[in-house]
Structure formats: C-alpha cells, structure tokens
PDBQT receptor file of N, H, CA, C and O in Angstrom, charges set to zero:
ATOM      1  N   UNK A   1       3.583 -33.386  23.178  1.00  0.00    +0.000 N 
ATOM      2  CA  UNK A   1       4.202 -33.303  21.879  1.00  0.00    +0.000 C 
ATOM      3  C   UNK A   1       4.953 -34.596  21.590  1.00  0.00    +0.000 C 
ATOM      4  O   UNK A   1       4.709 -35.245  20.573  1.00  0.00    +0.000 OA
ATOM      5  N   UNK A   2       6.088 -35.062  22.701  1.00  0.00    +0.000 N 
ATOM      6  H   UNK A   2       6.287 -34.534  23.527  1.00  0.00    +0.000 HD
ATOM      7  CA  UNK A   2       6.562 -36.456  22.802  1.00  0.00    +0.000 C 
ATOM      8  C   UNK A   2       5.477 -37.439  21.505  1.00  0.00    +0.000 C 
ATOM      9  O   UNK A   2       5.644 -37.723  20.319  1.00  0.00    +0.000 OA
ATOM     10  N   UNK A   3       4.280 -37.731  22.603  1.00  0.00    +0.000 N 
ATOM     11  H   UNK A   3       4.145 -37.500  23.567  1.00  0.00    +0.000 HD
ATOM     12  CA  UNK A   3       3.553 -38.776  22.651  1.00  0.00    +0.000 C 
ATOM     13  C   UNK A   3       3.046 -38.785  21.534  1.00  0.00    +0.000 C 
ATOM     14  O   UNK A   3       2.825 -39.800  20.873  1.00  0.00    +0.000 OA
ATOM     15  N   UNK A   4       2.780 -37.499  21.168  1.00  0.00    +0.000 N 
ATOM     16  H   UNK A   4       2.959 -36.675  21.705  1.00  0.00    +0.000 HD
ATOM     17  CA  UNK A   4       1.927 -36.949  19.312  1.00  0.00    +0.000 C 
ATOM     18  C   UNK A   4       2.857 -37.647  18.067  1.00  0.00    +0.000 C 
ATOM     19  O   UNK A   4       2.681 -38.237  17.002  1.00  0.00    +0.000 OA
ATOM     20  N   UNK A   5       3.687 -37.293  18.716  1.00  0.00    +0.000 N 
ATOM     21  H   UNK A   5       3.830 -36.813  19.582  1.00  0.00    +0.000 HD
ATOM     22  CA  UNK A   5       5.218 -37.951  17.506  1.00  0.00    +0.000 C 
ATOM     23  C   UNK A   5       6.030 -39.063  17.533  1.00  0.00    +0.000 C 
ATOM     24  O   UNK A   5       6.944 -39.375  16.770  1.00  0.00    +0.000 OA
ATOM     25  N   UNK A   6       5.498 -39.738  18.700  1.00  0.00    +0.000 N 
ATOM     26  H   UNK A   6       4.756 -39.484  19.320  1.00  0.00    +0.000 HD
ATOM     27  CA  UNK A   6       5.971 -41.249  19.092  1.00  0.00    +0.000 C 
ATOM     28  C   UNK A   6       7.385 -41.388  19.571  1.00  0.00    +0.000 C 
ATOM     29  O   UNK A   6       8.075 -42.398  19.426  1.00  0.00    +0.000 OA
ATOM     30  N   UNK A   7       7.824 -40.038  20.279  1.00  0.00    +0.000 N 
ATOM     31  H   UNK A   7       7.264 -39.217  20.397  1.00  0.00    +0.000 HD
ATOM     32  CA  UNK A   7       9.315 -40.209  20.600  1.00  0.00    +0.000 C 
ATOM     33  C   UNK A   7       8.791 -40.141  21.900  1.00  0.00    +0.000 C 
ATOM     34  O   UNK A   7       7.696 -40.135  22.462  1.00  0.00    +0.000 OA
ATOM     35  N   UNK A   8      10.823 -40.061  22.349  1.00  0.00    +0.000 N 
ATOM     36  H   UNK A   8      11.712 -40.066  21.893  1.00  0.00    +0.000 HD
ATOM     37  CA  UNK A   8      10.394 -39.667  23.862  1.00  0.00    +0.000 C 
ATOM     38  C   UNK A   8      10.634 -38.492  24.546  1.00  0.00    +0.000 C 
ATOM     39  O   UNK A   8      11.447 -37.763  23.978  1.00  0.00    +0.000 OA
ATOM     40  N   UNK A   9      10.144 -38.038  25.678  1.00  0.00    +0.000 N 
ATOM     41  H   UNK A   9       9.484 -38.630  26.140  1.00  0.00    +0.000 HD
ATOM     42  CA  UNK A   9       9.987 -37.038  26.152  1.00  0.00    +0.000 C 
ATOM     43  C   UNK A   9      11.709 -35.714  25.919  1.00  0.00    +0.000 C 
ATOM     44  O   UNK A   9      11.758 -34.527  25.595  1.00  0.00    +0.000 OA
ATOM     45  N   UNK A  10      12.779 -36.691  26.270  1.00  0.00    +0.000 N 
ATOM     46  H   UNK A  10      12.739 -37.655  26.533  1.00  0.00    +0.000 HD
ATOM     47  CA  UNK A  10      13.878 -36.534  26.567  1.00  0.00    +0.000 C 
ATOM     48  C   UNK A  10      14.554 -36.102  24.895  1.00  0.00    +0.000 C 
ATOM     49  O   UNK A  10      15.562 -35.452  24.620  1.00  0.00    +0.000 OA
ATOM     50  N   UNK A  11      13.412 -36.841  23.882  1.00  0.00    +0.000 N 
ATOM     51  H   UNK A  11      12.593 -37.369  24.106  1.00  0.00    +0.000 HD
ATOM     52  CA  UNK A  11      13.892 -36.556  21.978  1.00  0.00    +0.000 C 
ATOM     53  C   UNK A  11      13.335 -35.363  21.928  1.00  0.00    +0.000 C 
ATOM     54  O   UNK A  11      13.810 -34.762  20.964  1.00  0.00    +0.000 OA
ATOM     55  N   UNK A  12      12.356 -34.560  22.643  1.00  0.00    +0.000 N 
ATOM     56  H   UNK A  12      11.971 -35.048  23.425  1.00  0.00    +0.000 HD
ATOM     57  CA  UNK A  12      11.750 -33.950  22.266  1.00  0.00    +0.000 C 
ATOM     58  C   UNK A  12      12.200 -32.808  22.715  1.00  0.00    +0.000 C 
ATOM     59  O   UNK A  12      12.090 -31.776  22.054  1.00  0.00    +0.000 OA
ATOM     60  N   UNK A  13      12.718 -32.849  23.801  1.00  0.00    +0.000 N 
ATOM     61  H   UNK A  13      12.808 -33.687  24.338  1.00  0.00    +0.000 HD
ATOM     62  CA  UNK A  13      13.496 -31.956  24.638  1.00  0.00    +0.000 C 
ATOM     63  C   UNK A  13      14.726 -31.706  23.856  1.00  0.00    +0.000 C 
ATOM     64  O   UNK A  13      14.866 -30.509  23.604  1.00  0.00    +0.000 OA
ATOM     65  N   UNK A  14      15.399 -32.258  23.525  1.00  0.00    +0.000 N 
ATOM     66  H   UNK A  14      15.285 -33.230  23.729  1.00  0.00    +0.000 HD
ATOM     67  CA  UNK A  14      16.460 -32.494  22.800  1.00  0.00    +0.000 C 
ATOM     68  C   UNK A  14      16.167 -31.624  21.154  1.00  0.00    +0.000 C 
ATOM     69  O   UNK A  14      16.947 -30.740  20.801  1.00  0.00    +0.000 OA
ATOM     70  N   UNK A  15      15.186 -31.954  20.441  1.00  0.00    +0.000 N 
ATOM     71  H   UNK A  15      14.552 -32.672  20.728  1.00  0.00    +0.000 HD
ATOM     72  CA  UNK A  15      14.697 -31.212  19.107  1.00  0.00    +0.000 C 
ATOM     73  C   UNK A  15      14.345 -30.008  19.533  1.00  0.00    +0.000 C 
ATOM     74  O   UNK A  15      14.637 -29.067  18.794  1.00  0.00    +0.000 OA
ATOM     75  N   UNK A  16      13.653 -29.730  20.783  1.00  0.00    +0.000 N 
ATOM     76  H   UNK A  16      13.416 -30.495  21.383  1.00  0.00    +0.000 HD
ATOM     77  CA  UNK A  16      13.399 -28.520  20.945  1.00  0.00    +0.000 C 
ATOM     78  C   UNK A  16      14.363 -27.421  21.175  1.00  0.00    +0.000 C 
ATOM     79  O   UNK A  16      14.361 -26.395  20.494  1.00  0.00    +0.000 OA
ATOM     80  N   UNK A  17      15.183 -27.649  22.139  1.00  0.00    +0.000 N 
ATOM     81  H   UNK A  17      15.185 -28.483  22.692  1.00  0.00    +0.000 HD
ATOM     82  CA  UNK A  17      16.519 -27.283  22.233  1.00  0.00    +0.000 C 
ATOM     83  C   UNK A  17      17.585 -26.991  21.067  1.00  0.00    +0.000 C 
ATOM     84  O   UNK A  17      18.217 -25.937  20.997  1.00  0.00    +0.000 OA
ATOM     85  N   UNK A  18      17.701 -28.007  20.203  1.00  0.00    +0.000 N 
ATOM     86  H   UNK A  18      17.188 -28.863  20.259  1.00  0.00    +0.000 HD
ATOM     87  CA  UNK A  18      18.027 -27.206  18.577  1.00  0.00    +0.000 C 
ATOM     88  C   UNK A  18      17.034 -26.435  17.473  1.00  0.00    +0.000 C 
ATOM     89  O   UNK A  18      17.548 -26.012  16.437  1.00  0.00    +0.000 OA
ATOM     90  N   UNK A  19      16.263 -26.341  17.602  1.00  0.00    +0.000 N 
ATOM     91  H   UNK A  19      15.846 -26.685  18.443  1.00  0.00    +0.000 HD
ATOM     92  CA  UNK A  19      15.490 -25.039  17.374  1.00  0.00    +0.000 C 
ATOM     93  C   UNK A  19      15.469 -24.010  17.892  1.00  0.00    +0.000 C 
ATOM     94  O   UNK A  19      15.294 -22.966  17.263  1.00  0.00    +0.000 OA
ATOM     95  N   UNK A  20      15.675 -24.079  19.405  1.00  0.00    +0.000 N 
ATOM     96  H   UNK A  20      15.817 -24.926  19.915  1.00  0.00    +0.000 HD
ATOM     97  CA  UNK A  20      16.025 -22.635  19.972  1.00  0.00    +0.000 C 
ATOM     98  C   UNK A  20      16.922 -22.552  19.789  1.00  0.00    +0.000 C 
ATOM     99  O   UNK A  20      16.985 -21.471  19.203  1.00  0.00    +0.000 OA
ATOM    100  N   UNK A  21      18.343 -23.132  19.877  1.00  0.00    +0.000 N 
ATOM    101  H   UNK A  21      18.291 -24.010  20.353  1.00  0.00    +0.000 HD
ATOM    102  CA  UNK A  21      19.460 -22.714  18.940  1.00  0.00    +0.000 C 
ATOM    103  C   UNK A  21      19.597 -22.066  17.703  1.00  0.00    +0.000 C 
ATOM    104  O   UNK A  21      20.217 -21.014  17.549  1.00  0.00    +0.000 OA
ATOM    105  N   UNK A  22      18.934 -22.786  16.690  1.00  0.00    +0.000 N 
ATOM    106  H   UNK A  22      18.431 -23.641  16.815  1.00  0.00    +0.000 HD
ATOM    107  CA  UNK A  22      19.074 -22.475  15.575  1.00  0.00    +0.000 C 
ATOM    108  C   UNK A  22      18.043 -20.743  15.262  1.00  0.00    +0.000 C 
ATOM    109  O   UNK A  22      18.201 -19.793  14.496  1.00  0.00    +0.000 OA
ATOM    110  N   UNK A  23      17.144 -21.055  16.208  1.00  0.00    +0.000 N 
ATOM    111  H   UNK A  23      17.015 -21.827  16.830  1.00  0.00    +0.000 HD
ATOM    112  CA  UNK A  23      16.073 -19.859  16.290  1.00  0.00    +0.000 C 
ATOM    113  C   UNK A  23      16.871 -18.437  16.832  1.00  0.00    +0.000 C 
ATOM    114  O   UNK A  23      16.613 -17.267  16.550  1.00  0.00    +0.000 OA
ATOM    115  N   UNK A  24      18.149 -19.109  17.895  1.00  0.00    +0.000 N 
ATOM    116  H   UNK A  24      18.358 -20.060  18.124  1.00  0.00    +0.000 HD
ATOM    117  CA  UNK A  24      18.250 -17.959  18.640  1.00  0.00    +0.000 C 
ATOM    118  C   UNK A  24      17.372 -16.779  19.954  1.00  0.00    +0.000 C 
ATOM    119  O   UNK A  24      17.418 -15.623  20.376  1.00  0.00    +0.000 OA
ATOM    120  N   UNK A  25      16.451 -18.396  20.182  1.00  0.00    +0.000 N 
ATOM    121  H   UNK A  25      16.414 -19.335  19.839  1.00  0.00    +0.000 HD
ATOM    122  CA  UNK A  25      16.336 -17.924  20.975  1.00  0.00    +0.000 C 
ATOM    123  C   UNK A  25      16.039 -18.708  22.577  1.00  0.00    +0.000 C 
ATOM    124  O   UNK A  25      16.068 -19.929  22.731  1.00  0.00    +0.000 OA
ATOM    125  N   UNK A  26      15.823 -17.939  23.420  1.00  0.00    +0.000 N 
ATOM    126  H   UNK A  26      15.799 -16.947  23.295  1.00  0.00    +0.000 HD
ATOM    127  CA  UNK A  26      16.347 -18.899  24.630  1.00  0.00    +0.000 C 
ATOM    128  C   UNK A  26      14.653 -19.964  25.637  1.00  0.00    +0.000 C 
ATOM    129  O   UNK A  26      14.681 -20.720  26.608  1.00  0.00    +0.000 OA
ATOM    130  N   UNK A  27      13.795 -19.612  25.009  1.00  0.00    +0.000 N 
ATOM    131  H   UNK A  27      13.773 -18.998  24.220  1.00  0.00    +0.000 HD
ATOM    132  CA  UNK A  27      12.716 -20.287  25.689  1.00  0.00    +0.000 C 
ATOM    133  C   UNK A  27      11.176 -19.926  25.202  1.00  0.00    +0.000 C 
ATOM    134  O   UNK A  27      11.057 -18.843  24.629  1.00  0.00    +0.000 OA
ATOM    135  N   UNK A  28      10.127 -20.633  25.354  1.00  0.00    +0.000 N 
ATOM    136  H   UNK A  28      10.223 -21.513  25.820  1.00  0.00    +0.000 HD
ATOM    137  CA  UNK A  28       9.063 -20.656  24.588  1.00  0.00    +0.000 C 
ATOM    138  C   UNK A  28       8.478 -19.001  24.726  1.00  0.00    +0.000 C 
ATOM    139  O   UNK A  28       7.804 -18.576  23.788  1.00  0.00    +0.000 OA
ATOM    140  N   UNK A  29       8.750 -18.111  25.890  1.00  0.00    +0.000 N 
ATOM    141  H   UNK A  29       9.298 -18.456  26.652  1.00  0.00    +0.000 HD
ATOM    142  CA  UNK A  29       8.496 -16.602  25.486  1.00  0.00    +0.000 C 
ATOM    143  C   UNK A  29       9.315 -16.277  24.339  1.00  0.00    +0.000 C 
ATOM    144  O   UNK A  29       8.602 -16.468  23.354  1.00  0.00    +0.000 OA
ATOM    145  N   UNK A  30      10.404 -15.899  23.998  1.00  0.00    +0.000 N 
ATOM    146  H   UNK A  30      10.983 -15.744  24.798  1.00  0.00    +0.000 HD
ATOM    147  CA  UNK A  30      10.545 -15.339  23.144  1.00  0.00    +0.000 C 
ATOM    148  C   UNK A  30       9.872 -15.894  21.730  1.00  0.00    +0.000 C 
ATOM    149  O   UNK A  30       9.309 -15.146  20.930  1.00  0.00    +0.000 OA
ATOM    150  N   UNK A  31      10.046 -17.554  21.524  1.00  0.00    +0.000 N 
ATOM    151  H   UNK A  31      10.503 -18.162  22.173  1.00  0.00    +0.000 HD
ATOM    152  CA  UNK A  31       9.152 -18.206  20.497  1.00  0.00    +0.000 C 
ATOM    153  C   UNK A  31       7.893 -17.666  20.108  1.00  0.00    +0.000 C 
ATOM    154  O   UNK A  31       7.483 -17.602  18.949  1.00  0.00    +0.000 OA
ATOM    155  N   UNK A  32       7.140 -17.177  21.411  1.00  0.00    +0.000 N 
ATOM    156  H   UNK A  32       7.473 -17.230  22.352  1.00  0.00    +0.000 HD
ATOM    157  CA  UNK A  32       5.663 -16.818  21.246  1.00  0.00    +0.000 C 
ATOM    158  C   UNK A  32       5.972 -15.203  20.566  1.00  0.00    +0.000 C 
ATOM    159  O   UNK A  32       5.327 -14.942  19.550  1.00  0.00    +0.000 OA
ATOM    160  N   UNK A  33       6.634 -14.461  20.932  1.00  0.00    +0.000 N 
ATOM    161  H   UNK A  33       7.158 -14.674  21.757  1.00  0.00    +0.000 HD
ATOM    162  CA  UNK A  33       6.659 -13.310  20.623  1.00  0.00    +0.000 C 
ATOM    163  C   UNK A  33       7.528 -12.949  19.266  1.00  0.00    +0.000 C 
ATOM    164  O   UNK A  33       7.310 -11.937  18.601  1.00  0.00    +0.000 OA
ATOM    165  N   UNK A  34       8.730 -14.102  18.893  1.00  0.00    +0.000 N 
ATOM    166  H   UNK A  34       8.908 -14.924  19.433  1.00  0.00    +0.000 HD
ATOM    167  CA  UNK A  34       8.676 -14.295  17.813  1.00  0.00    +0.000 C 
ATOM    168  C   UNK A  34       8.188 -14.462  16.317  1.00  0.00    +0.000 C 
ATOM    169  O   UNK A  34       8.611 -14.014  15.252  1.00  0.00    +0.000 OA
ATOM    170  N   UNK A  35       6.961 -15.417  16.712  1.00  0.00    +0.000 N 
ATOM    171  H   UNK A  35       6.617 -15.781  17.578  1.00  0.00    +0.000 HD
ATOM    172  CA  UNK A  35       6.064 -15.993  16.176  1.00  0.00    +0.000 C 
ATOM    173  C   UNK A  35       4.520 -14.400  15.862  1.00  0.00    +0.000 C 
ATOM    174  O   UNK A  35       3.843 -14.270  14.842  1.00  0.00    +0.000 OA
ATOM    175  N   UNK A  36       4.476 -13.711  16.852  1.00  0.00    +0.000 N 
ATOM    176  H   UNK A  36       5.026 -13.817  17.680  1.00  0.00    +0.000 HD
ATOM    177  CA  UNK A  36       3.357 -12.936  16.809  1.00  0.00    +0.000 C 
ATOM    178  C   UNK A  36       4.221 -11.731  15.788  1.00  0.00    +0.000 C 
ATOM    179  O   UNK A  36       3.645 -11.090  14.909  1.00  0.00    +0.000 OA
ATOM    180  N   UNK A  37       5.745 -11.585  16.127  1.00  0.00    +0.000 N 
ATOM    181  H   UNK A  37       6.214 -12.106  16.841  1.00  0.00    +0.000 HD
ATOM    182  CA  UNK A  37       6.455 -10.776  15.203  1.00  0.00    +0.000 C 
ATOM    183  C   UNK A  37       5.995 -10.622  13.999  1.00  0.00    +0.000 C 
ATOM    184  O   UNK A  37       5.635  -9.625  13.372  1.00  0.00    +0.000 OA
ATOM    185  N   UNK A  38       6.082 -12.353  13.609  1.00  0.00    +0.000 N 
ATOM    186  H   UNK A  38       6.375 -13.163  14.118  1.00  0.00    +0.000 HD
ATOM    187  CA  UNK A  38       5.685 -12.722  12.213  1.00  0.00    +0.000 C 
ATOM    188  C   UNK A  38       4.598 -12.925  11.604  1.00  0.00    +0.000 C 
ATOM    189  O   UNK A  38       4.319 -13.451  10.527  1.00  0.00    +0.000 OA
ATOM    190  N   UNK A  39       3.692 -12.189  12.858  1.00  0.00    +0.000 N 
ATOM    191  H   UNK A  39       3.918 -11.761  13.733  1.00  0.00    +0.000 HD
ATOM    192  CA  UNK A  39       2.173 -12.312  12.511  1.00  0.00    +0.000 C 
ATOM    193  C   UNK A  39       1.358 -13.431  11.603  1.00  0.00    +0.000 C 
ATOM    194  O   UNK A  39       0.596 -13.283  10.648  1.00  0.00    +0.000 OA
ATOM    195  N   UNK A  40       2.031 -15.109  12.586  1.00  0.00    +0.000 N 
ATOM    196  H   UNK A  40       2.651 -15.229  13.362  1.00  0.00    +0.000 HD
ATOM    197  CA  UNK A  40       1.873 -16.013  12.336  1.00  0.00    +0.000 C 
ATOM    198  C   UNK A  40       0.481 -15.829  13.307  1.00  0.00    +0.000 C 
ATOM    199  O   UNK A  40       0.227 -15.232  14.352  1.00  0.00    +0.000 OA
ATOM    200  N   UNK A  41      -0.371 -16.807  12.222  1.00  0.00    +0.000 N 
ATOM    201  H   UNK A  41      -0.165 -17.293  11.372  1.00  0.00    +0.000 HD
ATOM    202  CA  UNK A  41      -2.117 -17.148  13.258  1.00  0.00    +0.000 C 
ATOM    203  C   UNK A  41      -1.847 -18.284  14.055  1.00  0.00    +0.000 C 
ATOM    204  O   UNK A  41      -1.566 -19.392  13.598  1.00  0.00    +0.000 OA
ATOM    205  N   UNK A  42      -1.944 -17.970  15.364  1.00  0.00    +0.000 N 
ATOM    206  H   UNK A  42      -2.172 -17.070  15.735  1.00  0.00    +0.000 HD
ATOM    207  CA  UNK A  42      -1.594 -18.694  16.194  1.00  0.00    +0.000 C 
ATOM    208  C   UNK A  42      -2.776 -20.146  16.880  1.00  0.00    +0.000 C 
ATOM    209  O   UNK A  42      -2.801 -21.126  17.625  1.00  0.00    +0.000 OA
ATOM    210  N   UNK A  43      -3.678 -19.226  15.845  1.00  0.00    +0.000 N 
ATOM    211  H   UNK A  43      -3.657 -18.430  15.240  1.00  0.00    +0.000 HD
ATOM    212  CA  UNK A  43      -5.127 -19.852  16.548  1.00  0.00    +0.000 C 
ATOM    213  C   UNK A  43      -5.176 -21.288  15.113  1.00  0.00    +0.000 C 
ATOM    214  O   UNK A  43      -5.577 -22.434  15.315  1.00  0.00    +0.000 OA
ATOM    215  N   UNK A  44      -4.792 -20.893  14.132  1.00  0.00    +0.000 N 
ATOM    216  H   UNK A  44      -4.465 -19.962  13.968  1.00  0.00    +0.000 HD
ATOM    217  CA  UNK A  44      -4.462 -22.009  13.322  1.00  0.00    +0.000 C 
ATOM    218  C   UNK A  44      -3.894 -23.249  13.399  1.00  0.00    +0.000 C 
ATOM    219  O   UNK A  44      -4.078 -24.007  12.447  1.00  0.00    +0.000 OA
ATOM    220  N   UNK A  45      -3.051 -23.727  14.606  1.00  0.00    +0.000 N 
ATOM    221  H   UNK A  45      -2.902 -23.111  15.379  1.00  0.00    +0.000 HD
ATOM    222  CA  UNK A  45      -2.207 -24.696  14.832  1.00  0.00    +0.000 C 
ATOM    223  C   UNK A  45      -1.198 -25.129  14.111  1.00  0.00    +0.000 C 
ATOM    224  O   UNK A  45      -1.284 -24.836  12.918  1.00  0.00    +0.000 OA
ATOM    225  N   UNK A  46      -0.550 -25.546  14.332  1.00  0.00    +0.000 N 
ATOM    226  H   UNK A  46      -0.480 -25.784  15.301  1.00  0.00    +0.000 HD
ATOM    227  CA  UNK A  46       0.996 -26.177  13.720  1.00  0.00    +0.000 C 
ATOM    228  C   UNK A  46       0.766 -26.129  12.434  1.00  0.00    +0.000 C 
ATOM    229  O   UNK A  46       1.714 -25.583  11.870  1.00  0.00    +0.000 OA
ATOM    230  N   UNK A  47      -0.342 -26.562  11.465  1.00  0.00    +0.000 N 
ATOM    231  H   UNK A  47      -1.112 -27.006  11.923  1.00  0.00    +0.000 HD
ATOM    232  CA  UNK A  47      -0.427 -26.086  10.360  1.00  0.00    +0.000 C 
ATOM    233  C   UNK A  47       0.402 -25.208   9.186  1.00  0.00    +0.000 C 
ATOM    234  O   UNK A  47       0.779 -25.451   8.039  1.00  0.00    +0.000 OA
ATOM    235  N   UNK A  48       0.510 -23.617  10.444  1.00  0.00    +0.000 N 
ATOM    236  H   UNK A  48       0.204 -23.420  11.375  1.00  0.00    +0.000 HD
ATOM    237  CA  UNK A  48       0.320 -22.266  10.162  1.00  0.00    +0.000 C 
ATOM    238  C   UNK A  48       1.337 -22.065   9.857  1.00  0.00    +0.000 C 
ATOM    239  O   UNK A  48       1.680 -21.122   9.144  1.00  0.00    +0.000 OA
ATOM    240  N   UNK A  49       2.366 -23.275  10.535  1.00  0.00    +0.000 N 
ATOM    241  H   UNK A  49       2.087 -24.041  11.115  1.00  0.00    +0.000 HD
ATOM    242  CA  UNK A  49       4.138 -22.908  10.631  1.00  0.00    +0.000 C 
ATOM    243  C   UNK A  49       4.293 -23.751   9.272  1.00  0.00    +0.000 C 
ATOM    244  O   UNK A  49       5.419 -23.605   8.798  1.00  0.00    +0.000 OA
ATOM    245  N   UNK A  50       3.741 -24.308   8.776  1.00  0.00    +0.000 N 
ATOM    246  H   UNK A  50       2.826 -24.427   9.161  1.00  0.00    +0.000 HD
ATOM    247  CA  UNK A  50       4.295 -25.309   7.429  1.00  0.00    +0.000 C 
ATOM    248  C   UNK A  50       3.814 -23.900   6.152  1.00  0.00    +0.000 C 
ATOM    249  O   UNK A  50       2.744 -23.292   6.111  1.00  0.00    +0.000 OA
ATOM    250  N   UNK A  51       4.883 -23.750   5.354  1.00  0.00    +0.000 N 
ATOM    251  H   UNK A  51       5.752 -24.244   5.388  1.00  0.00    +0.000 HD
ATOM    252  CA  UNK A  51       4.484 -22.672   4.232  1.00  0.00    +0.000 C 
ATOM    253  C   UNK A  51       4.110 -23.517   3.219  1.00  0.00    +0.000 C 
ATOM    254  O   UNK A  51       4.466 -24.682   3.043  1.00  0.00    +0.000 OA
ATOM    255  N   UNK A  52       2.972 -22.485   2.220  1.00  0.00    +0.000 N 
ATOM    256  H   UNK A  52       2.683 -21.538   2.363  1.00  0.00    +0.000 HD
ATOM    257  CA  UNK A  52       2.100 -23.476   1.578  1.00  0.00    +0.000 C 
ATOM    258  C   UNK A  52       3.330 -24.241  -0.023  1.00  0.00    +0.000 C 
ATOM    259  O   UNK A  52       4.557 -24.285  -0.111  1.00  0.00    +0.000 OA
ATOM    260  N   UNK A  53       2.878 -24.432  -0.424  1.00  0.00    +0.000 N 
ATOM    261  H   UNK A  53       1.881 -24.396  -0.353  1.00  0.00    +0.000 HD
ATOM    262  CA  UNK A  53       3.602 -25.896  -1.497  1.00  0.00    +0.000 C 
ATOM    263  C   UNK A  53       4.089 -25.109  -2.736  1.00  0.00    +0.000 C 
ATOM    264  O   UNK A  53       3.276 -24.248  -3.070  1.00  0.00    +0.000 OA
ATOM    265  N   UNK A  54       4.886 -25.155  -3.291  1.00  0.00    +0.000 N 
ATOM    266  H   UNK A  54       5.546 -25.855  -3.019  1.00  0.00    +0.000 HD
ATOM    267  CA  UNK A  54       5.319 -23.536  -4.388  1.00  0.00    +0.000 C 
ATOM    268  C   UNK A  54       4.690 -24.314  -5.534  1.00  0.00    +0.000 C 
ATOM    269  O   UNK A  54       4.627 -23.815  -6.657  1.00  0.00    +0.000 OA
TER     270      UNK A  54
C-alpha cells in the first residue's frame, strides 16, 4: 500500500492507525467485518469504498 502511494511504510502505518481510530476500531478483522456489515463488494477493490459523485 506504502509503495502504491509513494509514502513510506511507517506513513502508512501511521494513516492507518487514524482510521482505526476514527473507525473505532482496533485491527484489520474488525475492518473486514465492518465492511461486510455494510455489505460493501469486496471483490470490487478500493473503488467500492469511494461513493459515487452526487
């Protein structure tokens, strides 16, 4: 993910970490099960998480 976005490993760690904050929640399980909550398509890719354009 780092390398995809041209930061570094340690920025990424760091962004990720305030999203689970802000998400409330504590590590990529609950994210995943979060995410299936919201009966987000998972098979879609990062895409899926951007809502479409009003």
């Amino acid at each position: 993910m780092a390398q995809e976005l041209s930061i570094s490993v340690q920025t990424a760690s760091k962004h990720r970490g305030s999203i689970f904050t802000k998400l409330g929640i504590d590590n990529e399980v609950d994210l995943y099960k979060m995410l299936l909550a919201a009966e987000v398509n998972l098979d879609a890719g990062p895409a899926a998480l951007v809502p479409p354009a009003s």
